[in-house]
C-alpha positions in Angstrom: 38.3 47.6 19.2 37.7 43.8 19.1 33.8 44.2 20.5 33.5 47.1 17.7 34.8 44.6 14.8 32.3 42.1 15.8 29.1 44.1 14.8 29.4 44.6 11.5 30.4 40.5 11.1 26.9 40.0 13.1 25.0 42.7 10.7 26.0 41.2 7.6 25.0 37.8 8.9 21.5 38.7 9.9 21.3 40.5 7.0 22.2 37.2 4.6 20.1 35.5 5.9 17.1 37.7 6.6 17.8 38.2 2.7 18.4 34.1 2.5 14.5 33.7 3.9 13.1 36.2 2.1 14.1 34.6 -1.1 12.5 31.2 0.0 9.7 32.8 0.8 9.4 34.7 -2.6 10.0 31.6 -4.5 7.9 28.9 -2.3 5.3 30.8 -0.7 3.1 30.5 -4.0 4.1 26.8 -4.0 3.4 25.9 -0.7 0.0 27.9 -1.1 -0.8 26.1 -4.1 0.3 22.7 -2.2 -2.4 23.4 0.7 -5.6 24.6 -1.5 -5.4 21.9 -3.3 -5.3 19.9 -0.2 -8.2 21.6 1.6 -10.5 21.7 -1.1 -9.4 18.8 -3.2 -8.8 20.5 -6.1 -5.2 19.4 -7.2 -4.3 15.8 -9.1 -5.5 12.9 -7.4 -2.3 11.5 -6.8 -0.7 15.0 -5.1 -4.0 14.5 -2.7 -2.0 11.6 -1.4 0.3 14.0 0.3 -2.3 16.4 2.1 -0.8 15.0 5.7 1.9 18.1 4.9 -0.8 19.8 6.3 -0.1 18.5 9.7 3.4 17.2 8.6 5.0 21.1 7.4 4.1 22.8 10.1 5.5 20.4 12.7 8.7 20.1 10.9 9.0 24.0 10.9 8.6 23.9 14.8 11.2 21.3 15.5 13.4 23.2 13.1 12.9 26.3 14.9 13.1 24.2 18.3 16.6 23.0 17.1 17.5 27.2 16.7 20.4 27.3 19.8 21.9 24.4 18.6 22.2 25.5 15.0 23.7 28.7 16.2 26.5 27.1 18.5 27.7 24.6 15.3 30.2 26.0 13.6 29.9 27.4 10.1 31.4 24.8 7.6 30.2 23.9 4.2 30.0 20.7 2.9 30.6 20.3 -1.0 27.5 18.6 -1.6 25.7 21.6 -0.8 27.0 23.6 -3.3 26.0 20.4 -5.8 22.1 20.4 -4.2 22.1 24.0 -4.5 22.9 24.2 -8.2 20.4 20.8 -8.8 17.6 22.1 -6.8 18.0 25.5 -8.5 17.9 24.0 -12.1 14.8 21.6 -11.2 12.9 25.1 -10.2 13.8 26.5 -13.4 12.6 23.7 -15.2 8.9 24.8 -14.8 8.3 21.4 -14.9 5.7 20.2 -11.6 7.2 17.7 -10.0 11.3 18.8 -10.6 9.6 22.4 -9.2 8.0 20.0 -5.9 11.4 18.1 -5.7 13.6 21.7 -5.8 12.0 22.4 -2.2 13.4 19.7 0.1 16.8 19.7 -2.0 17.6 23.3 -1.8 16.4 23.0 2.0 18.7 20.2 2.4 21.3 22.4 0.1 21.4 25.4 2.3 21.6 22.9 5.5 24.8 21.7 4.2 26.2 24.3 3.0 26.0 26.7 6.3 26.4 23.6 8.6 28.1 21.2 6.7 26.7 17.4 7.9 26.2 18.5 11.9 23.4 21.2 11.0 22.3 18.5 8.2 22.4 15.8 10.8 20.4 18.0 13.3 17.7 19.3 10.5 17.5 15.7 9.5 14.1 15.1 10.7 12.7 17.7 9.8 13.9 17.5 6.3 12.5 13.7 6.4 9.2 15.5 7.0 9.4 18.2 4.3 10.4 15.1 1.8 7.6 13.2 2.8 5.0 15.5 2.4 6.3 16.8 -1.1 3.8 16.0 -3.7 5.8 13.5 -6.2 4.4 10.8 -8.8 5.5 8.3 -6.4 1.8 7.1 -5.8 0.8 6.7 -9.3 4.3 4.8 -9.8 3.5 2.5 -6.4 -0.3 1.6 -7.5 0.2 -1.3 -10.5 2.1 -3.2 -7.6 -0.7 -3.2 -5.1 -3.1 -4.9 -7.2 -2.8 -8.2 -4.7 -4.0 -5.7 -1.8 -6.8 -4.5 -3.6 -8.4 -8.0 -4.2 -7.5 -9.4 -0.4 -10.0 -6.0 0.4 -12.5 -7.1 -2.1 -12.7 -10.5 -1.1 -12.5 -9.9 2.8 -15.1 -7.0 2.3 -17.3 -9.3 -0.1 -17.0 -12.5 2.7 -18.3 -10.0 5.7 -21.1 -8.8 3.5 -21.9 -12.7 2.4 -21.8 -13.6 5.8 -24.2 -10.9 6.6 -26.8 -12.4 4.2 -26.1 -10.3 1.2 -26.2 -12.0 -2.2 -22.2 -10.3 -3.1 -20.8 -11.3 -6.3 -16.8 -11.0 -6.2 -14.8 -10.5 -9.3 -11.3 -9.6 -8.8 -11.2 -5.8 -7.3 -15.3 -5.7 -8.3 -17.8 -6.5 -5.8 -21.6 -6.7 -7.5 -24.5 -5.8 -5.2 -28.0 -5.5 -6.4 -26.9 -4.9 -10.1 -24.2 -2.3 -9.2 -20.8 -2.6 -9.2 -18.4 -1.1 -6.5 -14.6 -1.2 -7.5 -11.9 -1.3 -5.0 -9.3 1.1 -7.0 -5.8 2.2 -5.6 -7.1 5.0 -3.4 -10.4 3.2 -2.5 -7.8 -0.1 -1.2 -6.8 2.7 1.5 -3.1 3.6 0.1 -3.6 7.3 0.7 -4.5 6.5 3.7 -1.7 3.9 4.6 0.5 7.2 3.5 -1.1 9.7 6.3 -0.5 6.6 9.3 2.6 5.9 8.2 3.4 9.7 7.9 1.6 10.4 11.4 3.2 7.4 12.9 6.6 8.8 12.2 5.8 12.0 13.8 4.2 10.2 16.9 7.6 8.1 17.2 9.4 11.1 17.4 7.7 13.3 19.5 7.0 10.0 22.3 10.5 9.2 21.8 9.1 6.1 20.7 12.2 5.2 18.1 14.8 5.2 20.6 13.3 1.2 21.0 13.6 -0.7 18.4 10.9 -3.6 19.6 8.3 -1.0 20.3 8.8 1.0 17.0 8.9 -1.7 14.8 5.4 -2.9 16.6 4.0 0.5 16.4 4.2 0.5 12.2 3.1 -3.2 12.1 -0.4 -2.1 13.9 -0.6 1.1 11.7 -0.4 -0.9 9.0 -2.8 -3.4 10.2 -5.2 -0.8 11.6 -5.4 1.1 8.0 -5.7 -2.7 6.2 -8.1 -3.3 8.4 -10.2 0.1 8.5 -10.2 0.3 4.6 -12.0 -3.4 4.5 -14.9 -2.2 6.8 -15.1 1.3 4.7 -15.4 -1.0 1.3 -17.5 -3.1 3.3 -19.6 0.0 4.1 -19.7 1.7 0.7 -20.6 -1.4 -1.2 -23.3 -2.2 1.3 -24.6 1.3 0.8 -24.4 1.4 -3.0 -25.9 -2.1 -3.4 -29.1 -1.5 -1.0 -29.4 2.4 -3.1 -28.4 4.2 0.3 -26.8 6.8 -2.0 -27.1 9.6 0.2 -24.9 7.7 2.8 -22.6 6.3 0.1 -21.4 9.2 -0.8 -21.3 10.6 2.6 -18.7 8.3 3.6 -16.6 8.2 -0.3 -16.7 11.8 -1.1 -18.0 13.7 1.5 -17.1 14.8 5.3 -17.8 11.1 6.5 -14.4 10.1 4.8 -12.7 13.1 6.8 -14.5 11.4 10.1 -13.0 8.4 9.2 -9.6 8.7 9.1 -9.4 10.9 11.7 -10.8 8.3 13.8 -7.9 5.7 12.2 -5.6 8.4 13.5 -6.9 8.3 16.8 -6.3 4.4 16.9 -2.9 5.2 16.1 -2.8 7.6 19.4 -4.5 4.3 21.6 -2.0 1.9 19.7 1.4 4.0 20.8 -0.5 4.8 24.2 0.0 0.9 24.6 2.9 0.0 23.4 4.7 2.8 25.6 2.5 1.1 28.9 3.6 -2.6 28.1 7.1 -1.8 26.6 9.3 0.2 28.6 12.6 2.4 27.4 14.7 -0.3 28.4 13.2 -2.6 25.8 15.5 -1.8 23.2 
């Protein structure tokens, strides 16, 4: 009689939360669809393009999430009261219509539904991948950052305008403006390499995770100091680049490498340095370095 009592208890379990997912689905499919067209074909704000690593960065938290599956199962069903609190806040940011509340409700009623089946263990185990979904939610938090990296922008313009002098080119520096040739090329937020600080940093976090990497303190904290050197440094030569192909009328090139497929080329080779960089670190540091 015990065995038979069990079944239903199971049913209506799978059943919750087969109706649980299909809900998400229904109300974040269209979101998440949105998210990645605007991605792929550049066609959302500029500052939501800042997040298109949730290309790579979504997907990868779904696996460890369902990777993490047995483990979730064995903890035992609590809820915490904070879930109930996330769950009401992330439900009335949806309703809001409002963009970036809507973008915000995802993570939070993710984190919500965490807590509330698992209490803090199944939030504690989902907490990466949650970190990951966060990240990769498109916010104004770009837009917000840029007035403050106005001292990065010139150190690009005048390290990228000293390489091109040195090269014999008659550069004219003026704050984030370099002047080739008559023509101007400015160094704005997204040109100074901030998106692309956002994808290493965001890929970074992912590599340190799936290398194990973070369990060492020394080689972690190394790893981010070289992805942030290595995108400082790879945006200089790309100004570099771009003004030297604007000032001499190379337009074809120019916008090759600002608005076309050359950019993709780019950073994905800034990613691979990121691969090389960890690669070393892991050779020349071992575990025990913590």
């Amino acid at each position: 009689m015990q065995y038979r009592s069990k079944i239903p208890v199971a049913i209506e379990r799978y059943l919750f939360d087969g109706l649980l997912i299909a809900l998400l689905l229904i109300l974040y499919a269209p979101l998440l669809i949105h998210w990645c067209d605007g991605w792929l074909n550049k066609n959302i704000s500029l500052e939501h393009e800042y997040f298109s690593h949730g290309l790579i960065g979504l997907p990868f938290a779904a696996y460890i999430a369902w990777k993490h599956r047995q483990e979730w199962h064995q903890l035992p069903n609590t809820t915490h009261p904070l879930g109930i609190a996330l769950l009401v806040l992330g439900g009335l940011f949806y309703l809001t219509g409002q963009s970036e509340l809507v973008n915000l409700s995802f993570p939070i009623l993710l984190t919500a539904l965490c807590l509330w089946f698992k209490g803090i263990p199944g939030f504690r185990l989902q907490s990466f991948p949650l970190l990951l979904a966060f990240l990769a939610t498109p916010t104004a938090a770009p837009y917000l950052i840029s007035p403050y990296i106005l001292p990065l922008q010139r150190f690009i313009a005048a390290t990228a305008g000293f390489f091109l002098t040195h090269l014999g080119m008659d550069v004219t520096i003026s704050g984030i403006n370099l002047f080739v040739g008559g023509r101007i090329v400015e160094v704005a937020p997204h040109c100074a390499g901030l998106k692309m600080l956002f994808t290493n940093l965001y890929v970074g976090l992912m590599l340190v995770y799936w290398m194990d990497t973070w369990k060492s303190t020394k080689k972690t904290t190394l790893f981010f100091l070289g992805t942030i050197f290595i995108s400082v440094s790879a945006n200089i030569i790309r100004n570099a680049l771009l003004t030297f192909f604007h000032g001499t009328s190379r337009d074809q090139a120019f916008r090759w490498l600002h608005d076309s497929w050359g950019g993709d080329v780019y950073a994905a080779g800034m990613l691979i340095m990121l691969v090389v960089l960890l690669n070393c670190l892991e050779q020349y540091y071992p575990m025990k370095d913590n």
